[in-house]
Each structure stands twice: as structure tokens, then as C-alpha cells.
TORPA-951732 format. One record per residue (C-alpha): y, x, z; residue number from 1. Coordinates in Angstrom, 1 decimal, decimal comma, padded with zeros to 4 digits. Layout:
# TORPA-951732
+--------+--------+--------+-----+
:      Y :      X :      Z :   n :
+--------+--------+--------+-----+
:      Y :      X :      Z : NUM :
...
+--------+--------+--------+-----+
# end
This chain:
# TORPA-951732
+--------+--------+--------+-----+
:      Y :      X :      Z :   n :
+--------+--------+--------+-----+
: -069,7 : -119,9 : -020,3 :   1 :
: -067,0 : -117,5 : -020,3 :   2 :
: -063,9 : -118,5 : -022,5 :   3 :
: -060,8 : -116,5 : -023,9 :   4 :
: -057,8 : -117,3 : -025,3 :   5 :
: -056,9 : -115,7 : -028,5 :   6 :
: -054,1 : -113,6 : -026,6 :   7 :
: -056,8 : -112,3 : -023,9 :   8 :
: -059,2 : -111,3 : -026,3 :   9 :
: -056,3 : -109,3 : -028,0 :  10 :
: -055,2 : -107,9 : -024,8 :  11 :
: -059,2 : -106,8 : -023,8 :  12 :
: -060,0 : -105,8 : -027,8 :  13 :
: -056,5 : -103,7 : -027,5 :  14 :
: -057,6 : -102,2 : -023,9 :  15 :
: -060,7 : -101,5 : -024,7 :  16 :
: -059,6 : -099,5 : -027,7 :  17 :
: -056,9 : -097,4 : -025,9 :  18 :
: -059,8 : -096,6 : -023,6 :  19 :
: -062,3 : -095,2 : -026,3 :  20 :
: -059,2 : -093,3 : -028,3 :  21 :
: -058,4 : -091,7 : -025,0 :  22 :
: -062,1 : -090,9 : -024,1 :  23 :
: -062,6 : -089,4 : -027,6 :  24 :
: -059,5 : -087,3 : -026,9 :  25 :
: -059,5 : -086,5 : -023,1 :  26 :
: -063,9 : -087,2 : -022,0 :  27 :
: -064,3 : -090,7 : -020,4 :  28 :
: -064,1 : -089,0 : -017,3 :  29 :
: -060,3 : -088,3 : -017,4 :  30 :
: -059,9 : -091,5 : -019,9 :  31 :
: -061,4 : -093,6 : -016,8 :  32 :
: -059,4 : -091,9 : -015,0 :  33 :
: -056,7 : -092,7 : -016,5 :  34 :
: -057,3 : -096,2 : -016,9 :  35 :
: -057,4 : -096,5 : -012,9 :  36 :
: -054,1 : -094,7 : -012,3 :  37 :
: -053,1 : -097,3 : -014,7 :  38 :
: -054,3 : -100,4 : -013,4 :  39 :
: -053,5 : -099,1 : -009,7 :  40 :
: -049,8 : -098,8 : -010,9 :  41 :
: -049,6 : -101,6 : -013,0 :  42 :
: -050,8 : -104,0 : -009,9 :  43 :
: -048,1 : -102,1 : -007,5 :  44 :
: -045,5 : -103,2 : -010,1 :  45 :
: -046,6 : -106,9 : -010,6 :  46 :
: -047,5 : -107,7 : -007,2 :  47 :
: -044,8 : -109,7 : -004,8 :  48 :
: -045,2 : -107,7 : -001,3 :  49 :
: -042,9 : -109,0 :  001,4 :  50 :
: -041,4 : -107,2 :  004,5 :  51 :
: -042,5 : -104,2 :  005,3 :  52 :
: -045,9 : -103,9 :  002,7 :  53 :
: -043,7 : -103,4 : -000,1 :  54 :
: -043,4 : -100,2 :  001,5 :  55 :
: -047,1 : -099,7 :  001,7 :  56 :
: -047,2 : -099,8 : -002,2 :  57 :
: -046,0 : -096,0 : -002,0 :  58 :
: -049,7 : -094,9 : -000,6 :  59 :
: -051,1 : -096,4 : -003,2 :  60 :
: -048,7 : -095,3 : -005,8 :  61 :
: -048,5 : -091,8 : -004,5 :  62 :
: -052,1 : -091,1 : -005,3 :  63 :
: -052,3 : -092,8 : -008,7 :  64 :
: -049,2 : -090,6 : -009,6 :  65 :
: -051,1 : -087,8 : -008,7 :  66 :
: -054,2 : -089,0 : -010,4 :  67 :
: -052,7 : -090,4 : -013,9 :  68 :
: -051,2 : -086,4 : -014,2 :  69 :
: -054,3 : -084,7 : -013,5 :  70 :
: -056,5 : -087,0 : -016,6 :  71 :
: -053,6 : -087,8 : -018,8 :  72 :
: -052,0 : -084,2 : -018,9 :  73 :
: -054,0 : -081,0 : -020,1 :  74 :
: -053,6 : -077,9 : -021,8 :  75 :
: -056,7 : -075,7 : -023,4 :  76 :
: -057,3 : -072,6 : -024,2 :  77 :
: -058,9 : -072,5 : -027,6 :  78 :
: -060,2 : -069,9 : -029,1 :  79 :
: -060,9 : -069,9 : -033,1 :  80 :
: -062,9 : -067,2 : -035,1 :  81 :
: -063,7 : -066,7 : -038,6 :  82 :
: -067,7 : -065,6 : -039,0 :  83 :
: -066,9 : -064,1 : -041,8 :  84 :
: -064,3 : -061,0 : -040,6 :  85 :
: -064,1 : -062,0 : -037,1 :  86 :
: -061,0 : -062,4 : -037,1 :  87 :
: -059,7 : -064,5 : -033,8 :  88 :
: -056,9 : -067,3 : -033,1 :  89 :
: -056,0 : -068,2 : -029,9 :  90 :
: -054,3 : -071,4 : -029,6 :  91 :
: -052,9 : -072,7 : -026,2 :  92 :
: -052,3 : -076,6 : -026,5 :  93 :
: -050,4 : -078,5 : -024,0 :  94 :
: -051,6 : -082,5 : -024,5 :  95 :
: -050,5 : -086,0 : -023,4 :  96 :
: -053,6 : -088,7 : -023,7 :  97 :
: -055,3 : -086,0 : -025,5 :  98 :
: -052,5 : -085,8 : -028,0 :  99 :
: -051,2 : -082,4 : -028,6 : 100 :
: -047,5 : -082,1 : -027,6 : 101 :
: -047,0 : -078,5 : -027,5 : 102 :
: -048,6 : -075,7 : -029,3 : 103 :
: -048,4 : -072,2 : -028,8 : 104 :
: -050,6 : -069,3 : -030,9 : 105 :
: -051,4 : -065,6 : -030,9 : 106 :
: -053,6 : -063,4 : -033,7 : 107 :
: -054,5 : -059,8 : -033,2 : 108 :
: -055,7 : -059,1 : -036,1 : 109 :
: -058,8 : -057,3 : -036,5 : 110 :
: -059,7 : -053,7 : -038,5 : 111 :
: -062,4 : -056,2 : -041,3 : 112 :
: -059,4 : -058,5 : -041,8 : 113 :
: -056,9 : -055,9 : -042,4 : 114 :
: -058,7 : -053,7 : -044,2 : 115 :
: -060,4 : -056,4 : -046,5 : 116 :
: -056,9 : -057,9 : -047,2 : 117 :
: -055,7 : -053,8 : -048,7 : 118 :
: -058,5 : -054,0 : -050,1 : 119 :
: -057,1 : -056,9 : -052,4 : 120 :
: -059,6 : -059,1 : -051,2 : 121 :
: -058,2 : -060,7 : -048,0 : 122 :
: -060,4 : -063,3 : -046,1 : 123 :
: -059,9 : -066,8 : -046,7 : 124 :
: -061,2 : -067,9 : -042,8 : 125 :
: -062,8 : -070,9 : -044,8 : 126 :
: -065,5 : -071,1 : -041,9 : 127 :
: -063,9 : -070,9 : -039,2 : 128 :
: -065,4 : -072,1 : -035,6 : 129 :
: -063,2 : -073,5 : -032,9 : 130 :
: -064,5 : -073,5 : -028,6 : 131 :
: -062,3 : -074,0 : -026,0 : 132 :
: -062,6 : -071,2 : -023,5 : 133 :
: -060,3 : -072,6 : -020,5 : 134 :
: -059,1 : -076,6 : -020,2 : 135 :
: -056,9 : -076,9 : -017,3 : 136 :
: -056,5 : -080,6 : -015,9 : 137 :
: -052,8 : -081,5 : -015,0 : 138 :
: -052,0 : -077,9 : -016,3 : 139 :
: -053,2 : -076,5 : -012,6 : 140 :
: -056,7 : -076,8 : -012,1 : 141 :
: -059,4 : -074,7 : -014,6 : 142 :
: -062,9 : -076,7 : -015,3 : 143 :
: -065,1 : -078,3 : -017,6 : 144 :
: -065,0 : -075,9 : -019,4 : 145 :
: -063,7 : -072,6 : -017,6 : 146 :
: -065,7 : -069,9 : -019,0 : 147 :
: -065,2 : -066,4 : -017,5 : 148 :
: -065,7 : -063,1 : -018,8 : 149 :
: -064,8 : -061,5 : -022,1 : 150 :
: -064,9 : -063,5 : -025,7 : 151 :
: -063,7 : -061,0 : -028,2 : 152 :
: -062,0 : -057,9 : -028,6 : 153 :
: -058,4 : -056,5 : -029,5 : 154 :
: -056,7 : -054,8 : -031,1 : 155 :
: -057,3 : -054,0 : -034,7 : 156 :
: -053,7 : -053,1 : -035,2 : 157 :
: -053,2 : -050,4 : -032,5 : 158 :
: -056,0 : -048,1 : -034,5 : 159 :
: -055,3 : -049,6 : -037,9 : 160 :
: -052,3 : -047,3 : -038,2 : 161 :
: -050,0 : -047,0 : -041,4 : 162 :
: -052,0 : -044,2 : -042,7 : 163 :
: -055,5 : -045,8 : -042,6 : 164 :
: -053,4 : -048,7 : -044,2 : 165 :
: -051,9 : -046,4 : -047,0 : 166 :
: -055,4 : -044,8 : -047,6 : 167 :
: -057,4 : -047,7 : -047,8 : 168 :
: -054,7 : -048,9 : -050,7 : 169 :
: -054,6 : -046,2 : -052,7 : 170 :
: -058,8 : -046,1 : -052,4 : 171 :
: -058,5 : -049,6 : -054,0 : 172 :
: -056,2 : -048,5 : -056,4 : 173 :
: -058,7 : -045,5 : -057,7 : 174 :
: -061,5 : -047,6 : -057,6 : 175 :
: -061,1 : -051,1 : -059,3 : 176 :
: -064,9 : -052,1 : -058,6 : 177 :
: -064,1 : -051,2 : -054,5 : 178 :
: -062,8 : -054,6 : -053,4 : 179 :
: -065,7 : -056,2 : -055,4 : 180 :
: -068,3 : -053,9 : -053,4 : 181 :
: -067,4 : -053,7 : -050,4 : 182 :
: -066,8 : -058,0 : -050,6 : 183 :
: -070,4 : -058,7 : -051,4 : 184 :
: -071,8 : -055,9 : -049,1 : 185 :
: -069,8 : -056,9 : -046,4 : 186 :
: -068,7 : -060,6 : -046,6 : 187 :
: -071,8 : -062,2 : -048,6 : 188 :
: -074,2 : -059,7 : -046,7 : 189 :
: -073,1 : -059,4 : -043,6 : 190 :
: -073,3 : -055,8 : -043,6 : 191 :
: -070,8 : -055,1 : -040,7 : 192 :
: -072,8 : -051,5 : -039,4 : 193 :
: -071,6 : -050,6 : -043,3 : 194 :
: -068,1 : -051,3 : -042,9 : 195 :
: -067,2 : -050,0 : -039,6 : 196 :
: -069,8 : -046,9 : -039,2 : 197 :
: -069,7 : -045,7 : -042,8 : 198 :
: -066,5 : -046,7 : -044,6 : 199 :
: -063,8 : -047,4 : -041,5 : 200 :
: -065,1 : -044,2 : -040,1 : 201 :
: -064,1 : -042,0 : -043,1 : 202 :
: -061,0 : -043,9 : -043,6 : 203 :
: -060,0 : -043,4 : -039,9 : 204 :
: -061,7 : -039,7 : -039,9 : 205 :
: -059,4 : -038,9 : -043,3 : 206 :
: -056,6 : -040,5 : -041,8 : 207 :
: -056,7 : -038,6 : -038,6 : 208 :
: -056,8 : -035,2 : -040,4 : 209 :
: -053,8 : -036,3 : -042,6 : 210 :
: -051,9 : -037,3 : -039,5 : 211 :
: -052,5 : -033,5 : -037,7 : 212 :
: -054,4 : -035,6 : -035,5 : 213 :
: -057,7 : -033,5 : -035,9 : 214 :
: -058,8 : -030,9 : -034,6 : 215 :
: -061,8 : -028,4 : -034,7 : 216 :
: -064,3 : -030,0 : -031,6 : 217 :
: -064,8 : -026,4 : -030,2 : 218 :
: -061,1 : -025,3 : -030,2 : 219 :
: -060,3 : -028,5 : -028,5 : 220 :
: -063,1 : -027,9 : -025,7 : 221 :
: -062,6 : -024,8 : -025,5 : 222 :
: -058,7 : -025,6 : -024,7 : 223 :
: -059,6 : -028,7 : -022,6 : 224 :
: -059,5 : -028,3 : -018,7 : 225 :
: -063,2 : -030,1 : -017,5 : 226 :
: -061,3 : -032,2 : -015,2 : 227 :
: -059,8 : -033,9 : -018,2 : 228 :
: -062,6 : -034,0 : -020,9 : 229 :
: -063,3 : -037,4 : -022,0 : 230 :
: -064,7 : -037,7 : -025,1 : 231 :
: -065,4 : -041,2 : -025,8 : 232 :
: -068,3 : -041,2 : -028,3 : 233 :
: -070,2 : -038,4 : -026,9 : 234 :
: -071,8 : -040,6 : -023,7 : 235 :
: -073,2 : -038,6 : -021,1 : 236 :
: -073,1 : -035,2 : -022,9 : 237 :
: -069,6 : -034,5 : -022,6 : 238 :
: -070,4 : -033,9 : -018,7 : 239 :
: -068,5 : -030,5 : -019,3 : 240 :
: -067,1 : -028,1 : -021,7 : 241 :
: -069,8 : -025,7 : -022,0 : 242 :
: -072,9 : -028,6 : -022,1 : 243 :
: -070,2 : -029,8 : -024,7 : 244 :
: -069,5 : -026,8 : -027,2 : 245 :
: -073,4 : -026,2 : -026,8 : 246 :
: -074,0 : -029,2 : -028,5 : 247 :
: -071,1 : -029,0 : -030,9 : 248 :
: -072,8 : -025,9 : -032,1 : 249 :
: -076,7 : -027,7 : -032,3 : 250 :
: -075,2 : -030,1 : -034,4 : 251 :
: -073,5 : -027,2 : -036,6 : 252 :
: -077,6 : -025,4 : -036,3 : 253 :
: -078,8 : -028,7 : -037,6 : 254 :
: -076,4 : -029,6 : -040,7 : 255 :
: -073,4 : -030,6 : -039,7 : 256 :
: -070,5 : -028,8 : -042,1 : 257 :
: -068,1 : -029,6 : -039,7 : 258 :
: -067,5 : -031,3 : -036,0 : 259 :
: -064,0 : -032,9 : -035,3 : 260 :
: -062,6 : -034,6 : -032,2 : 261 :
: -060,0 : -037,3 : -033,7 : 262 :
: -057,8 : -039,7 : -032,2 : 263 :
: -057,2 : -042,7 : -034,2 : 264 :
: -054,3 : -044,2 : -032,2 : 265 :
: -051,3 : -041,2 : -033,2 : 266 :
: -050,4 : -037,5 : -034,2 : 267 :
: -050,3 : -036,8 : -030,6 : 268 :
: -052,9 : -034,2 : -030,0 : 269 :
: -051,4 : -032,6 : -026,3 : 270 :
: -050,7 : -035,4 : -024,6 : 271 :
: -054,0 : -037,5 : -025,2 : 272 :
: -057,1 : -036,4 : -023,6 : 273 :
: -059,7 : -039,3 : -025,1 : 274 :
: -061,0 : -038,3 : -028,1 : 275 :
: -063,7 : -039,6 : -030,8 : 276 :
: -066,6 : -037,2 : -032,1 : 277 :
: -066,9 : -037,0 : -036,1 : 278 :
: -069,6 : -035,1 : -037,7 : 279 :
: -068,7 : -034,5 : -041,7 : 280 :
: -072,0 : -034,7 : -043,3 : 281 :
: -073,5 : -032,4 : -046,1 : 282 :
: -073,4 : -033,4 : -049,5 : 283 :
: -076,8 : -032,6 : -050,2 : 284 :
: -079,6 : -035,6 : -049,3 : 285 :
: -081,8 : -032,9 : -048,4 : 286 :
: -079,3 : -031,3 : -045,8 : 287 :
: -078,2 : -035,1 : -044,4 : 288 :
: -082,2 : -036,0 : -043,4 : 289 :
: -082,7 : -033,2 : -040,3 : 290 :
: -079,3 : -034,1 : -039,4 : 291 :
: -079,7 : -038,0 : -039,0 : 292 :
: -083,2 : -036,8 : -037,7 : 293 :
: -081,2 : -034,6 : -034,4 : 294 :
: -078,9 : -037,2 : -033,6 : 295 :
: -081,3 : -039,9 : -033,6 : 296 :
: -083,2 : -037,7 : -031,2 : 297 :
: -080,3 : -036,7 : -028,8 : 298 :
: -079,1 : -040,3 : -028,3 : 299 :
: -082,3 : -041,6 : -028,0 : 300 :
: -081,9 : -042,6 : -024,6 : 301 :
: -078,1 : -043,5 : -024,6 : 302 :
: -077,7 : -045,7 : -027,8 : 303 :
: -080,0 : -048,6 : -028,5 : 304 :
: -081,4 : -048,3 : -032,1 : 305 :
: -079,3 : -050,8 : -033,3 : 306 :
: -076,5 : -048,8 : -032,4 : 307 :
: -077,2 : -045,1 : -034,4 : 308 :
: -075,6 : -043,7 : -037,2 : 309 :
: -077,5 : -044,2 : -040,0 : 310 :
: -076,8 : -042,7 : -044,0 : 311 :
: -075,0 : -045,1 : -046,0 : 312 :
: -073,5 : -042,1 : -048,6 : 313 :
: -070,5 : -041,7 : -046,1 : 314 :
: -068,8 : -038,6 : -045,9 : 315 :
: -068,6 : -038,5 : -041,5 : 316 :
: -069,9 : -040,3 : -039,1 : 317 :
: -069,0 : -041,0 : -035,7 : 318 :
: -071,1 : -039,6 : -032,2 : 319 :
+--------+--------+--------+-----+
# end
């Protein structure tokens, strides 16, 4: 039979309980681990070596060094979203037996997040999800987990300029029932193609005009050397100016009362070659219909369905 003194079973109870706190914190991988770097050291401070095997203690104690920094010390990359806007924290923590020591954060904010917070309703990130991305053992070595690739996407502020900001304001301020709206279309319904293909893109659109950064699509193609023509949204048909003012003028055969290459990012119209394609839309239902009809056609093979403009009452919409 196996007997313990009271102390012992303190000692063992109290061991034992270190052990599980750390594995809950660190994986019982690094927590065992950690509790043989600890016993290795521990024994080369209690034992009584004579002569020269005192020395030897420094192999030993070399590699449990080596061994108690790798499991006890960690930082992790984690990355935190809110389902709701989509908005995303990234957290860096540097941690000691699991136990966060240092912290360090960054937000980009998205364009849902800052536009639902001028809108008056701002996002309360009540659900948000936590994952860690990257945990690097002994704040060198990436694994378990070290997940490549890319998680999200930046930056709401470089295209939510002050003058979407501004318009998206006063657009609250002129409709009272807006914030209410766009909240349960958006928020409660998950209507995200709504927000950023009807109501963002008129905002942004508007915006662009107000800044001087508009211009007519055909004057700009027309003024664009084909070496340089990039417009983003237009895939594979912006190949070359004249393929590209052809079909600026089928869209204009088809409906369209107007077709604008934009920038969202600044007034600068010379110096910035990447544009966005905006199509202002007729007021009449009648008119929209063989317009939706043409585009769906022409993207067809380029956009998956998913992805195609569809008619939620907007006044543009992006191609």
C-alpha cells in the first residue's frame, strides 16, 4: 500500500494542479514540456556532484534551458472578427505559462463598420469570434497552428474618404428611418450584396463626382494610352481602348444614362491610371430590366452569379 504524508500529498495535489492550469493555458504538450525542463533543473540544483560531474550538470542544464523557453514562452497571433460587420482585431500576445504578459493590437476598420457607425447605428461587436492564426513557440518557431494564406481584407479607411463620410451623415440626417433600414436589412438580414453593391456604391459613386474624381468613361479612354488602361471592374474587356469605348457605348444602346470611370481613393484624376466602372441606372423600372438583362449576359462567363449586379432601387451600380 502506498502511503503519503499530509505534506506530500500537498506537494503532488499542488503539482498536479500547476500542470493542468498550464496545459489549459499552453496544450499539455508544452505544459509537459515544461514540467520536464523543470524537474531536469530542479534535480541539477539539488543534487551533490563532486569533482569534475558538477561540471557535467551544464549538458544537462543547457538543454532544459532551451527547452523550458520554447513551452513556457509564446506569443500568438489572434485574429478576432465581428460576424455581424466584419470588422477585424488583430491582437499579438506575448505569454509566460500561458499567461499574457504583453499585448499589442491593430484595427483597420472596415467600410460596414464605419458606415453603420455615421449612420448613427454603430456595431456593438457583441458576437465576436476569436482564432489564432500564427502561435510561435519561444517567440521563434511558427506551429500548431501556423496557418498561411490570406484571412481578411484591409483597408476600409483608405476608400472610406472624408466625403463618403460627410455624405453618408448628412443621408442619415435627411432620412431619420435610414439608420433603422439599413440596420435590419443589413445587420438582422445579412444582406451584405445590399450594402456594398447598391448603397456603398452610390455613396462612393456620388462622392467621387463631388470630389472631381469622375469622369466621363469615353473621355477618359479615349485620353488613356492602351499601355496604361486598367480598369479594375471591367475584367477581361478592358483589353484595349477601342474593345473598351465599344462597350461603354452598348451599355449606353442598352439603358445606361450614363457610364463613369471613378476612383474612390482621391481627386487625383492624372496621375492614377486604375479606375472603377459605374453605370447610373434609369429611373424608369421598365428602362433598368434590359439593362440588368445586358450585363448579366456580358459577364456571364467572368463573374460567378453570386457576384452580378442586381436592382435593389440604387441609383449606379458598379461593372
Amino acid at each position: 500500500m502506498i502511503r503519503f504524508s499530509i505534506r506530500s500529498l500537498l506537494i503532488v495535489t499542488a503539482l498536479l494542479g500547476a500542470y493542468f492550469a498550464v496545459g489549459q493555458q499552453l496544450g499539455y504538450l508544452a505544459a509537459t514540456g515544461v514540467a520536464l525542463a523543470a524537474t531536469i533543473l530542479g534535480w541539477a540544483w539539488a543534487c551533490r556532484l563532486r569533482g569534475w560531474w558538477r561540471w557535467a550538470r551544464v549538458l544537462v542544464v543547457l538543454p532544459a534551458l532551451v527547452l523550458l523557453w520554447f513551452t513556457a514562452f509564446d506569443s500568438l497571433w489572434v485574429i478576432k472578427e465581428c460576424p455581424t460587420c466584419y470588422a477585424q482585431h488583430d491582437v499579438q500576445l506575448y505569454r509566460f505559462l500561458g499567461a499574457p504578459i504583453v499585448s499589442d493590437s491593430y484595427q483597420d476598420p472596415n467600410v460596414m463598420t464605419l458606415a453603420l457607425a455615421d449612420l448613427g447605428d454603430p456595431c456593438t461587436h457583441d458576437r465576436m469570434e476569436s482564432s489564432v492564426k500564427h502561435r510561435y513557440w519561444g517567440n521563434i518557431i511558427c506551429a500548431y497552428p501556423c496557418v498561411s494564406g490570406t484571412f481578411g481584407l484591409c483597408c476600409g479607411s483608405d476608400v472610406y474618404t472624408k466625403t463618403v463620410s460627410t455624405r453618408v451623415r448628412g443621408y442619415a440626417m435627411k432620412e431619420p428611418q435610414l439608420a433603422a433600414d439599413v440596420h435590419k436589412r443589413v445587420v438582422e438580414n445579412g444582406g451584405r450584396e445590399f450594402f456594398y453593391d447598391a448603397f456603398m456604391v452610390d455613396q462612393f459613386v456620388l462622392a467621387a463626382i463631388e470630389d472631381g474624381a469622375a469622369i466621363d468613361a469615353i473621355t477618359w479612354l479615349e485620353d488613356s494610352k492602351t499601355d496604361q488602361l486598367r480598369m479594375v471592374e471591367c475584367s477581361s474587356n478592358a483589353l484595349d481602348n477601342e474593345r473598351s469605348t465599344q462597350l461603354v457605348r452598348d451599355l449606353q444602346a442598352n439603358g445606361a444614362v450614363e457610364v463613369l470611370a471613378y476612383w474612390m481613393n482621391g481627386p487625383d484624376i492624372d496621375n492614377e491610371v486604375q479606375a472603377n466602372l459605374a453605370i447610373r441606372l434609369p429611373a424608369e423600372e421598365s428602362a433598368r430590366s434590359p439593362l440588368f438583362e445586358y450585363v448579366h449576359q456580358h459577364t456571364e462567363s467572368t463573374w460567378f452569379d453570386d457576384d452580378r449586379p442586381k436592382d435593389y432601387g440604387q441609383e449606379f451600380i458598379r461593372f
